[in-house]
C-alpha positions as protocol buffer text, in pm:
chain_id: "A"
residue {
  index: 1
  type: UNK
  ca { x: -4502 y: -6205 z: -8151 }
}
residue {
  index: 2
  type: UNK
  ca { x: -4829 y: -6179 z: -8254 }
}
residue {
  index: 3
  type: UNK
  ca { x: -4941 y: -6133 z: -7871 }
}
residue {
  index: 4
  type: UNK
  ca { x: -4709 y: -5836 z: -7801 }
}
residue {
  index: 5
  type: UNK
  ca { x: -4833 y: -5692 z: -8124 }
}
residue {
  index: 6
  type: UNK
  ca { x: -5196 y: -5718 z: -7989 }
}
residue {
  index: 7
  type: UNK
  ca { x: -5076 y: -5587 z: -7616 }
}
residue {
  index: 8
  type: UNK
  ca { x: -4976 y: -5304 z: -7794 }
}
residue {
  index: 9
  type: UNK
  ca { x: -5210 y: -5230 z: -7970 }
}
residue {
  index: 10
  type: UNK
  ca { x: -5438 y: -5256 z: -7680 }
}
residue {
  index: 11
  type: UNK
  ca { x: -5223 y: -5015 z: -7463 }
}
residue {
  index: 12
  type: UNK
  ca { x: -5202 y: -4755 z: -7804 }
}
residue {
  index: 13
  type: UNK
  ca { x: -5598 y: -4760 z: -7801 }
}
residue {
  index: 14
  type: UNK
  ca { x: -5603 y: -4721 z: -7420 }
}
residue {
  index: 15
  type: UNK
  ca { x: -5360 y: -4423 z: -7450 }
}
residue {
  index: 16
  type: UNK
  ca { x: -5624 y: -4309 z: -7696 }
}
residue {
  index: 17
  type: UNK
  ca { x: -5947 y: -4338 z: -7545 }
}
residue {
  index: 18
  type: UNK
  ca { x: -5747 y: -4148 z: -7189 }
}
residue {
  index: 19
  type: UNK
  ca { x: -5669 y: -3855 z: -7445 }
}
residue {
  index: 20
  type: UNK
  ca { x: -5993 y: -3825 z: -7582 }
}
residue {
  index: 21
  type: UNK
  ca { x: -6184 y: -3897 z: -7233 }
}
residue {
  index: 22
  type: UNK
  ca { x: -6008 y: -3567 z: -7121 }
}
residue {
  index: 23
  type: UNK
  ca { x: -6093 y: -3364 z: -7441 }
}
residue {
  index: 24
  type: UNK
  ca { x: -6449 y: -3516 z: -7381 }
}
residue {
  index: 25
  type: UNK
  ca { x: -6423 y: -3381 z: -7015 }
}
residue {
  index: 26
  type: UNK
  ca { x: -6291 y: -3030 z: -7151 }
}
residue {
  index: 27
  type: UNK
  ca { x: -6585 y: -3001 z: -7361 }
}
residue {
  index: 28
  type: UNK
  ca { x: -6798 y: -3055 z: -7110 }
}
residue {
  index: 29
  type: UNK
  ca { x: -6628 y: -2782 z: -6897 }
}
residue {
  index: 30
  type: UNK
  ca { x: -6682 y: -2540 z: -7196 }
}
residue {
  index: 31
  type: UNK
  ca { x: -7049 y: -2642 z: -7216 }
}
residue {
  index: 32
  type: UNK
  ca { x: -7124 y: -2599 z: -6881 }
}
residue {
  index: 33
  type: UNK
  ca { x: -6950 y: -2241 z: -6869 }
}
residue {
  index: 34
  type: UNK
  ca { x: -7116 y: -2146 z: -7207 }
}
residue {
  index: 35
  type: UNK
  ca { x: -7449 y: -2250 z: -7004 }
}
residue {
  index: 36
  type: UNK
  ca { x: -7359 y: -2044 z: -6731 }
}
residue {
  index: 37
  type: UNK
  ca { x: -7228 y: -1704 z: -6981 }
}
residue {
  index: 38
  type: UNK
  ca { x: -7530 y: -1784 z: -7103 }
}
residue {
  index: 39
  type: UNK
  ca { x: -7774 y: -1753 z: -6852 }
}
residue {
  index: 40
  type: UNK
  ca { x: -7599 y: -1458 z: -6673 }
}
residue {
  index: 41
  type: UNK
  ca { x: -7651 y: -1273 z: -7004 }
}
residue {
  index: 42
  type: UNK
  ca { x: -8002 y: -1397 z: -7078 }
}
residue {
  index: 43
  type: UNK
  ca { x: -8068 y: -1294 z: -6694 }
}
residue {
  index: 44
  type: UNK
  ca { x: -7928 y: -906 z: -6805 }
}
residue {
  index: 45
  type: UNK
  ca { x: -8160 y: -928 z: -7109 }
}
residue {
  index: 46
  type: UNK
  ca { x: -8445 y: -1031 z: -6918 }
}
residue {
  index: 47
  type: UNK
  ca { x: -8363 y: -777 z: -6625 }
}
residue {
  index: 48
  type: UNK
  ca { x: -8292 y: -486 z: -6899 }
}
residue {
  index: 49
  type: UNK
  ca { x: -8679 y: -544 z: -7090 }
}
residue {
  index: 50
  type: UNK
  ca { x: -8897 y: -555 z: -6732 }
}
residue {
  index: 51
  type: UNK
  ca { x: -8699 y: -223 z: -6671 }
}
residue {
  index: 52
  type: UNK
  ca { x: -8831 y: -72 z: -6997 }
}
residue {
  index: 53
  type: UNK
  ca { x: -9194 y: -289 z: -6927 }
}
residue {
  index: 54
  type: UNK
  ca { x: -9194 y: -94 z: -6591 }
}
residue {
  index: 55
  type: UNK
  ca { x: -9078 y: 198 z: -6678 }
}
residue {
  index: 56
  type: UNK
  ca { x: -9357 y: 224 z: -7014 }
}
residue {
  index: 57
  type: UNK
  ca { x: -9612 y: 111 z: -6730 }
}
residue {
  index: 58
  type: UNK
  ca { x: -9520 y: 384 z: -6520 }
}
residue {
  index: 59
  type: UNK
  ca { x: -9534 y: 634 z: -6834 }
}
residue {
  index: 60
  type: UNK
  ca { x: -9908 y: 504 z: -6870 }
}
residue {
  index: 61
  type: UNK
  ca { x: -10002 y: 585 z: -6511 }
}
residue {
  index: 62
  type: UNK
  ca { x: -9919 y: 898 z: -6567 }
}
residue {
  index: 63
  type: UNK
  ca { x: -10081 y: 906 z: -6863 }
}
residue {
  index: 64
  type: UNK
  ca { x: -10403 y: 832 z: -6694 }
}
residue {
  index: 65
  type: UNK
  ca { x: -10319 y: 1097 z: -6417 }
}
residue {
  index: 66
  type: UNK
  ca { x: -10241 y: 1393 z: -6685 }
}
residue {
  index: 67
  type: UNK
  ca { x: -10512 y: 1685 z: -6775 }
}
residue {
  index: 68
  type: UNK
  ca { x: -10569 y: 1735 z: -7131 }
}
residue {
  index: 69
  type: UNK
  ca { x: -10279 y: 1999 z: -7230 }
}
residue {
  index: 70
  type: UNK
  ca { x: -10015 y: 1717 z: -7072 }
}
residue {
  index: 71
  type: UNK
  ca { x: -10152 y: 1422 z: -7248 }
}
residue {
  index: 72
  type: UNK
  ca { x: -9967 y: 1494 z: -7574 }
}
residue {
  index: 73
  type: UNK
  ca { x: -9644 y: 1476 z: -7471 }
}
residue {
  index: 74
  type: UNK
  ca { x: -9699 y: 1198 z: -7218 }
}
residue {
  index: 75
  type: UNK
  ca { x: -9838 y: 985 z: -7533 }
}
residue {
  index: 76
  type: UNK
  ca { x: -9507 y: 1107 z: -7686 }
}
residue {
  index: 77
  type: UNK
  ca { x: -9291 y: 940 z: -7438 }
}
residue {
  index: 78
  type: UNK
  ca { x: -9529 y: 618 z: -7441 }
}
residue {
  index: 79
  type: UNK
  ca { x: -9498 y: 557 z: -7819 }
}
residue {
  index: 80
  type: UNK
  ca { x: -9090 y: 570 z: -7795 }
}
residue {
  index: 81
  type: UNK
  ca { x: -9071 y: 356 z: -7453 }
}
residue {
  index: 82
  type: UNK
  ca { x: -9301 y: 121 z: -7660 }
}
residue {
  index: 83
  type: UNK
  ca { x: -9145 y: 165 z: -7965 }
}
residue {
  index: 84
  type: UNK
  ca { x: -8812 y: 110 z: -7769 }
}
residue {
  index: 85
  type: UNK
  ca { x: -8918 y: -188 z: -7557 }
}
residue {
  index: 86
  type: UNK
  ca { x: -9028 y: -388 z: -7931 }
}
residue {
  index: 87
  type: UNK
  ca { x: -8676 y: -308 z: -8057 }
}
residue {
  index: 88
  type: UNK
  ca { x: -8543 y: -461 z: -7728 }
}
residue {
  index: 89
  type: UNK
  ca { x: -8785 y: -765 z: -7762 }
}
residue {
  index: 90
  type: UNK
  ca { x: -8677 y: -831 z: -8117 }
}
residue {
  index: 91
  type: UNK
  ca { x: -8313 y: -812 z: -8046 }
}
residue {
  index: 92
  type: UNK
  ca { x: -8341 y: -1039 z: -7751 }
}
residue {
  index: 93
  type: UNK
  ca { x: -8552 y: -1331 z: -7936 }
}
residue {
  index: 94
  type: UNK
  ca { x: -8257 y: -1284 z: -8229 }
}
residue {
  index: 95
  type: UNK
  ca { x: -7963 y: -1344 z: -7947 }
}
residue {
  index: 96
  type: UNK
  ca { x: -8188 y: -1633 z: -7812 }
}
């Protein structure tokens, strides 16, 4: 008696470990998708603050290229691409 209570029990922990193996494997699944969601959106962040880098870089060019009468509003359009590229970088490192 005493042997099929131990078979049993074996088989009832067996059934157990096959359960939780495949909850274990589900997880992983998630995980590896969450990585992925990730990294797609981190890759949209990145892409989205070089665009703004760029785009303030190009603002400075023509900074440099403007006569004196132009320079004001040029240095207008710097401080909110710069002002707007910070608030981009700060939102990013929250997310991340």
């Amino acid at each position: 008696m005493e042997e099929k209570k131990k078979a049993a029990y074996k088989r009832k922990i067996e059934a157990q470990l096959d359960v939780w193996k495949m909850e274990t494997e589900k997880l992983k699944a998630k995980a590896r998708k969450a990585k992925a969601d990730g990294e797609i959106k981190f890759s949209k962040e990145i892409e989205t603050l070089e665009a703004k880098r760029n785009d303030l870089r190009a603002k400075l060019k023509k900074l440099e290229a403007s006569g004196k009468d132009a320079w004001g509003d040029i240095k207008a359009g710097i401080d909110r691409a710069g002002k707007e590229l910070r608030e981009s970088i700060d939102k990013a490192k929250e997310k991340f």
